[in-house]
Every structure is written in C-alpha cells, then in structure tokens.
C-alpha positions in Angstrom: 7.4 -2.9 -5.3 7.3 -0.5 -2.3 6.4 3.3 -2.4 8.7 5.7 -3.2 10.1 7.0 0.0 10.4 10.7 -1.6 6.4 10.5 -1.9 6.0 9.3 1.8 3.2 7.2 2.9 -0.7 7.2 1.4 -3.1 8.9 3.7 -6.8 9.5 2.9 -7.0 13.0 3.0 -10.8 13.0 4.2 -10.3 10.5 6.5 -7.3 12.5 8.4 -9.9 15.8 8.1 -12.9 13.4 9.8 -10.3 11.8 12.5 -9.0 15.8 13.9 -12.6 17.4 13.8 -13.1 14.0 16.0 -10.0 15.0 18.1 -10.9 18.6 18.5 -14.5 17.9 19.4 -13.9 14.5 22.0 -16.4 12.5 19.8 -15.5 8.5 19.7 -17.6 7.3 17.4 -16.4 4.9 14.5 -15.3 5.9 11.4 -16.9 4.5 8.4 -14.3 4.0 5.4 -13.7 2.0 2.5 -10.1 3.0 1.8 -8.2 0.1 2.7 -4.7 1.1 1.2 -4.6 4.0 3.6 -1.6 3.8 5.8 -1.9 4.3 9.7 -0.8 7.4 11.1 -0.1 8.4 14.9 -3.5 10.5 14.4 -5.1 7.5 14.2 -4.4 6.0 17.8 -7.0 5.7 20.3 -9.9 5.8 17.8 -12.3 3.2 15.9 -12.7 2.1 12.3 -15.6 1.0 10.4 -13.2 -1.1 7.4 -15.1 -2.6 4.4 -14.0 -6.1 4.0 -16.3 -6.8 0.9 -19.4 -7.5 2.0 -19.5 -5.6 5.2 -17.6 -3.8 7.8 -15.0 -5.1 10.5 -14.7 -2.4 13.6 -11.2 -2.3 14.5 -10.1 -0.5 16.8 -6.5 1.2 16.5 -3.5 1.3 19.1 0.6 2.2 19.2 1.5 -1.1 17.6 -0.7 -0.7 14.2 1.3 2.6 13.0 2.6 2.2 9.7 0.2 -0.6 8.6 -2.7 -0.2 6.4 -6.2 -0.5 7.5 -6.6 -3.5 5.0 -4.6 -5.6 6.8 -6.8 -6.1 9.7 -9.8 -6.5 7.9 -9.1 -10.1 6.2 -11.6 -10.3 2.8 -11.3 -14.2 2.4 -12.6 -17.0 4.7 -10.6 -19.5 4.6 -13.1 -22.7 4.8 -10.2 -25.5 5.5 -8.7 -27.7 3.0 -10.7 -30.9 1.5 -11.8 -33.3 4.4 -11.7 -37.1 4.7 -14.9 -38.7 3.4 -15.9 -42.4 4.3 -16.4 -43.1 0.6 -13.3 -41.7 -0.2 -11.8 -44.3 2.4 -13.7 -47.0 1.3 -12.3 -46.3 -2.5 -9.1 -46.8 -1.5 
C-alpha cells in the first residue's frame, strides 16, 4: 500500500537540515545516513550519500533522474550468489 498522498512524501528531517547547512556553506562531503526509507528530494541533487546497506555503506551519488526514489533502492542489501551450478558428480548420477 502506498503513502497517503494527503501526508506527502517521508523526509528525514535531520538529513534535509545536514544537506542545506551543506548548501549554504559549499561543502561536498558525503553524508553519512542510515535512513533508507527517506524519499529523494530536489535538495538532494548534486550531493553524495553514505547509505547503510547492512554491513557497510554504499556512496551514491545523487542526480535529476533519482527524485522521488528512496535512498534504499540504490543500496541493494542482498548479494545474489547465482542459482545452484552443475557438478560433475551430479552428471555422473544421472
């Protein structure tokens, strides 16, 4: 189920404060945060992320095209490992 529209979108309210004191001061550097749900906003463009993925943190860094999304989605928390392989005594089995 989707967010109310009334309610409009989810944005971390200390990471929007951290994001214009970097605006107002010219400062670039990346912005450590673990809140993943947080929706991009057009504040957001031109500036880098630290996103926790789990076990450590993905730099991403955001542009025009990434409004709207949350910062989750480009941090991927599963390694996908491929499915089960071949084995020569499998074949041999068979």
């Amino acid at each position: 189920m989707s967010r109310s529209s009334k309610k409009g979108p989810f944005v971390d309210p200390k990471m929007l404060k951290k994001v214009l004191a970097q605006k107002a001061t010219g400062d670039k550097s990346p912005i450590k945060t673990w809140s993943r749900a947080c929706v991009i906003s057009p504040d957001f463009v031109g500036h880098t992320f630290l996103i926790h993925q789990g076990k450590n943190f993905i730099e991403v860094f955001i542009n025009e095209s990434m409004v709207g999304h949350k910062l989750g989605e480009f941090a991927p928390t599963r390694t996908f490992r491929g499915h089960g392989k071949i084995v020569k005594r499998t074949l041999t089995k068979t």
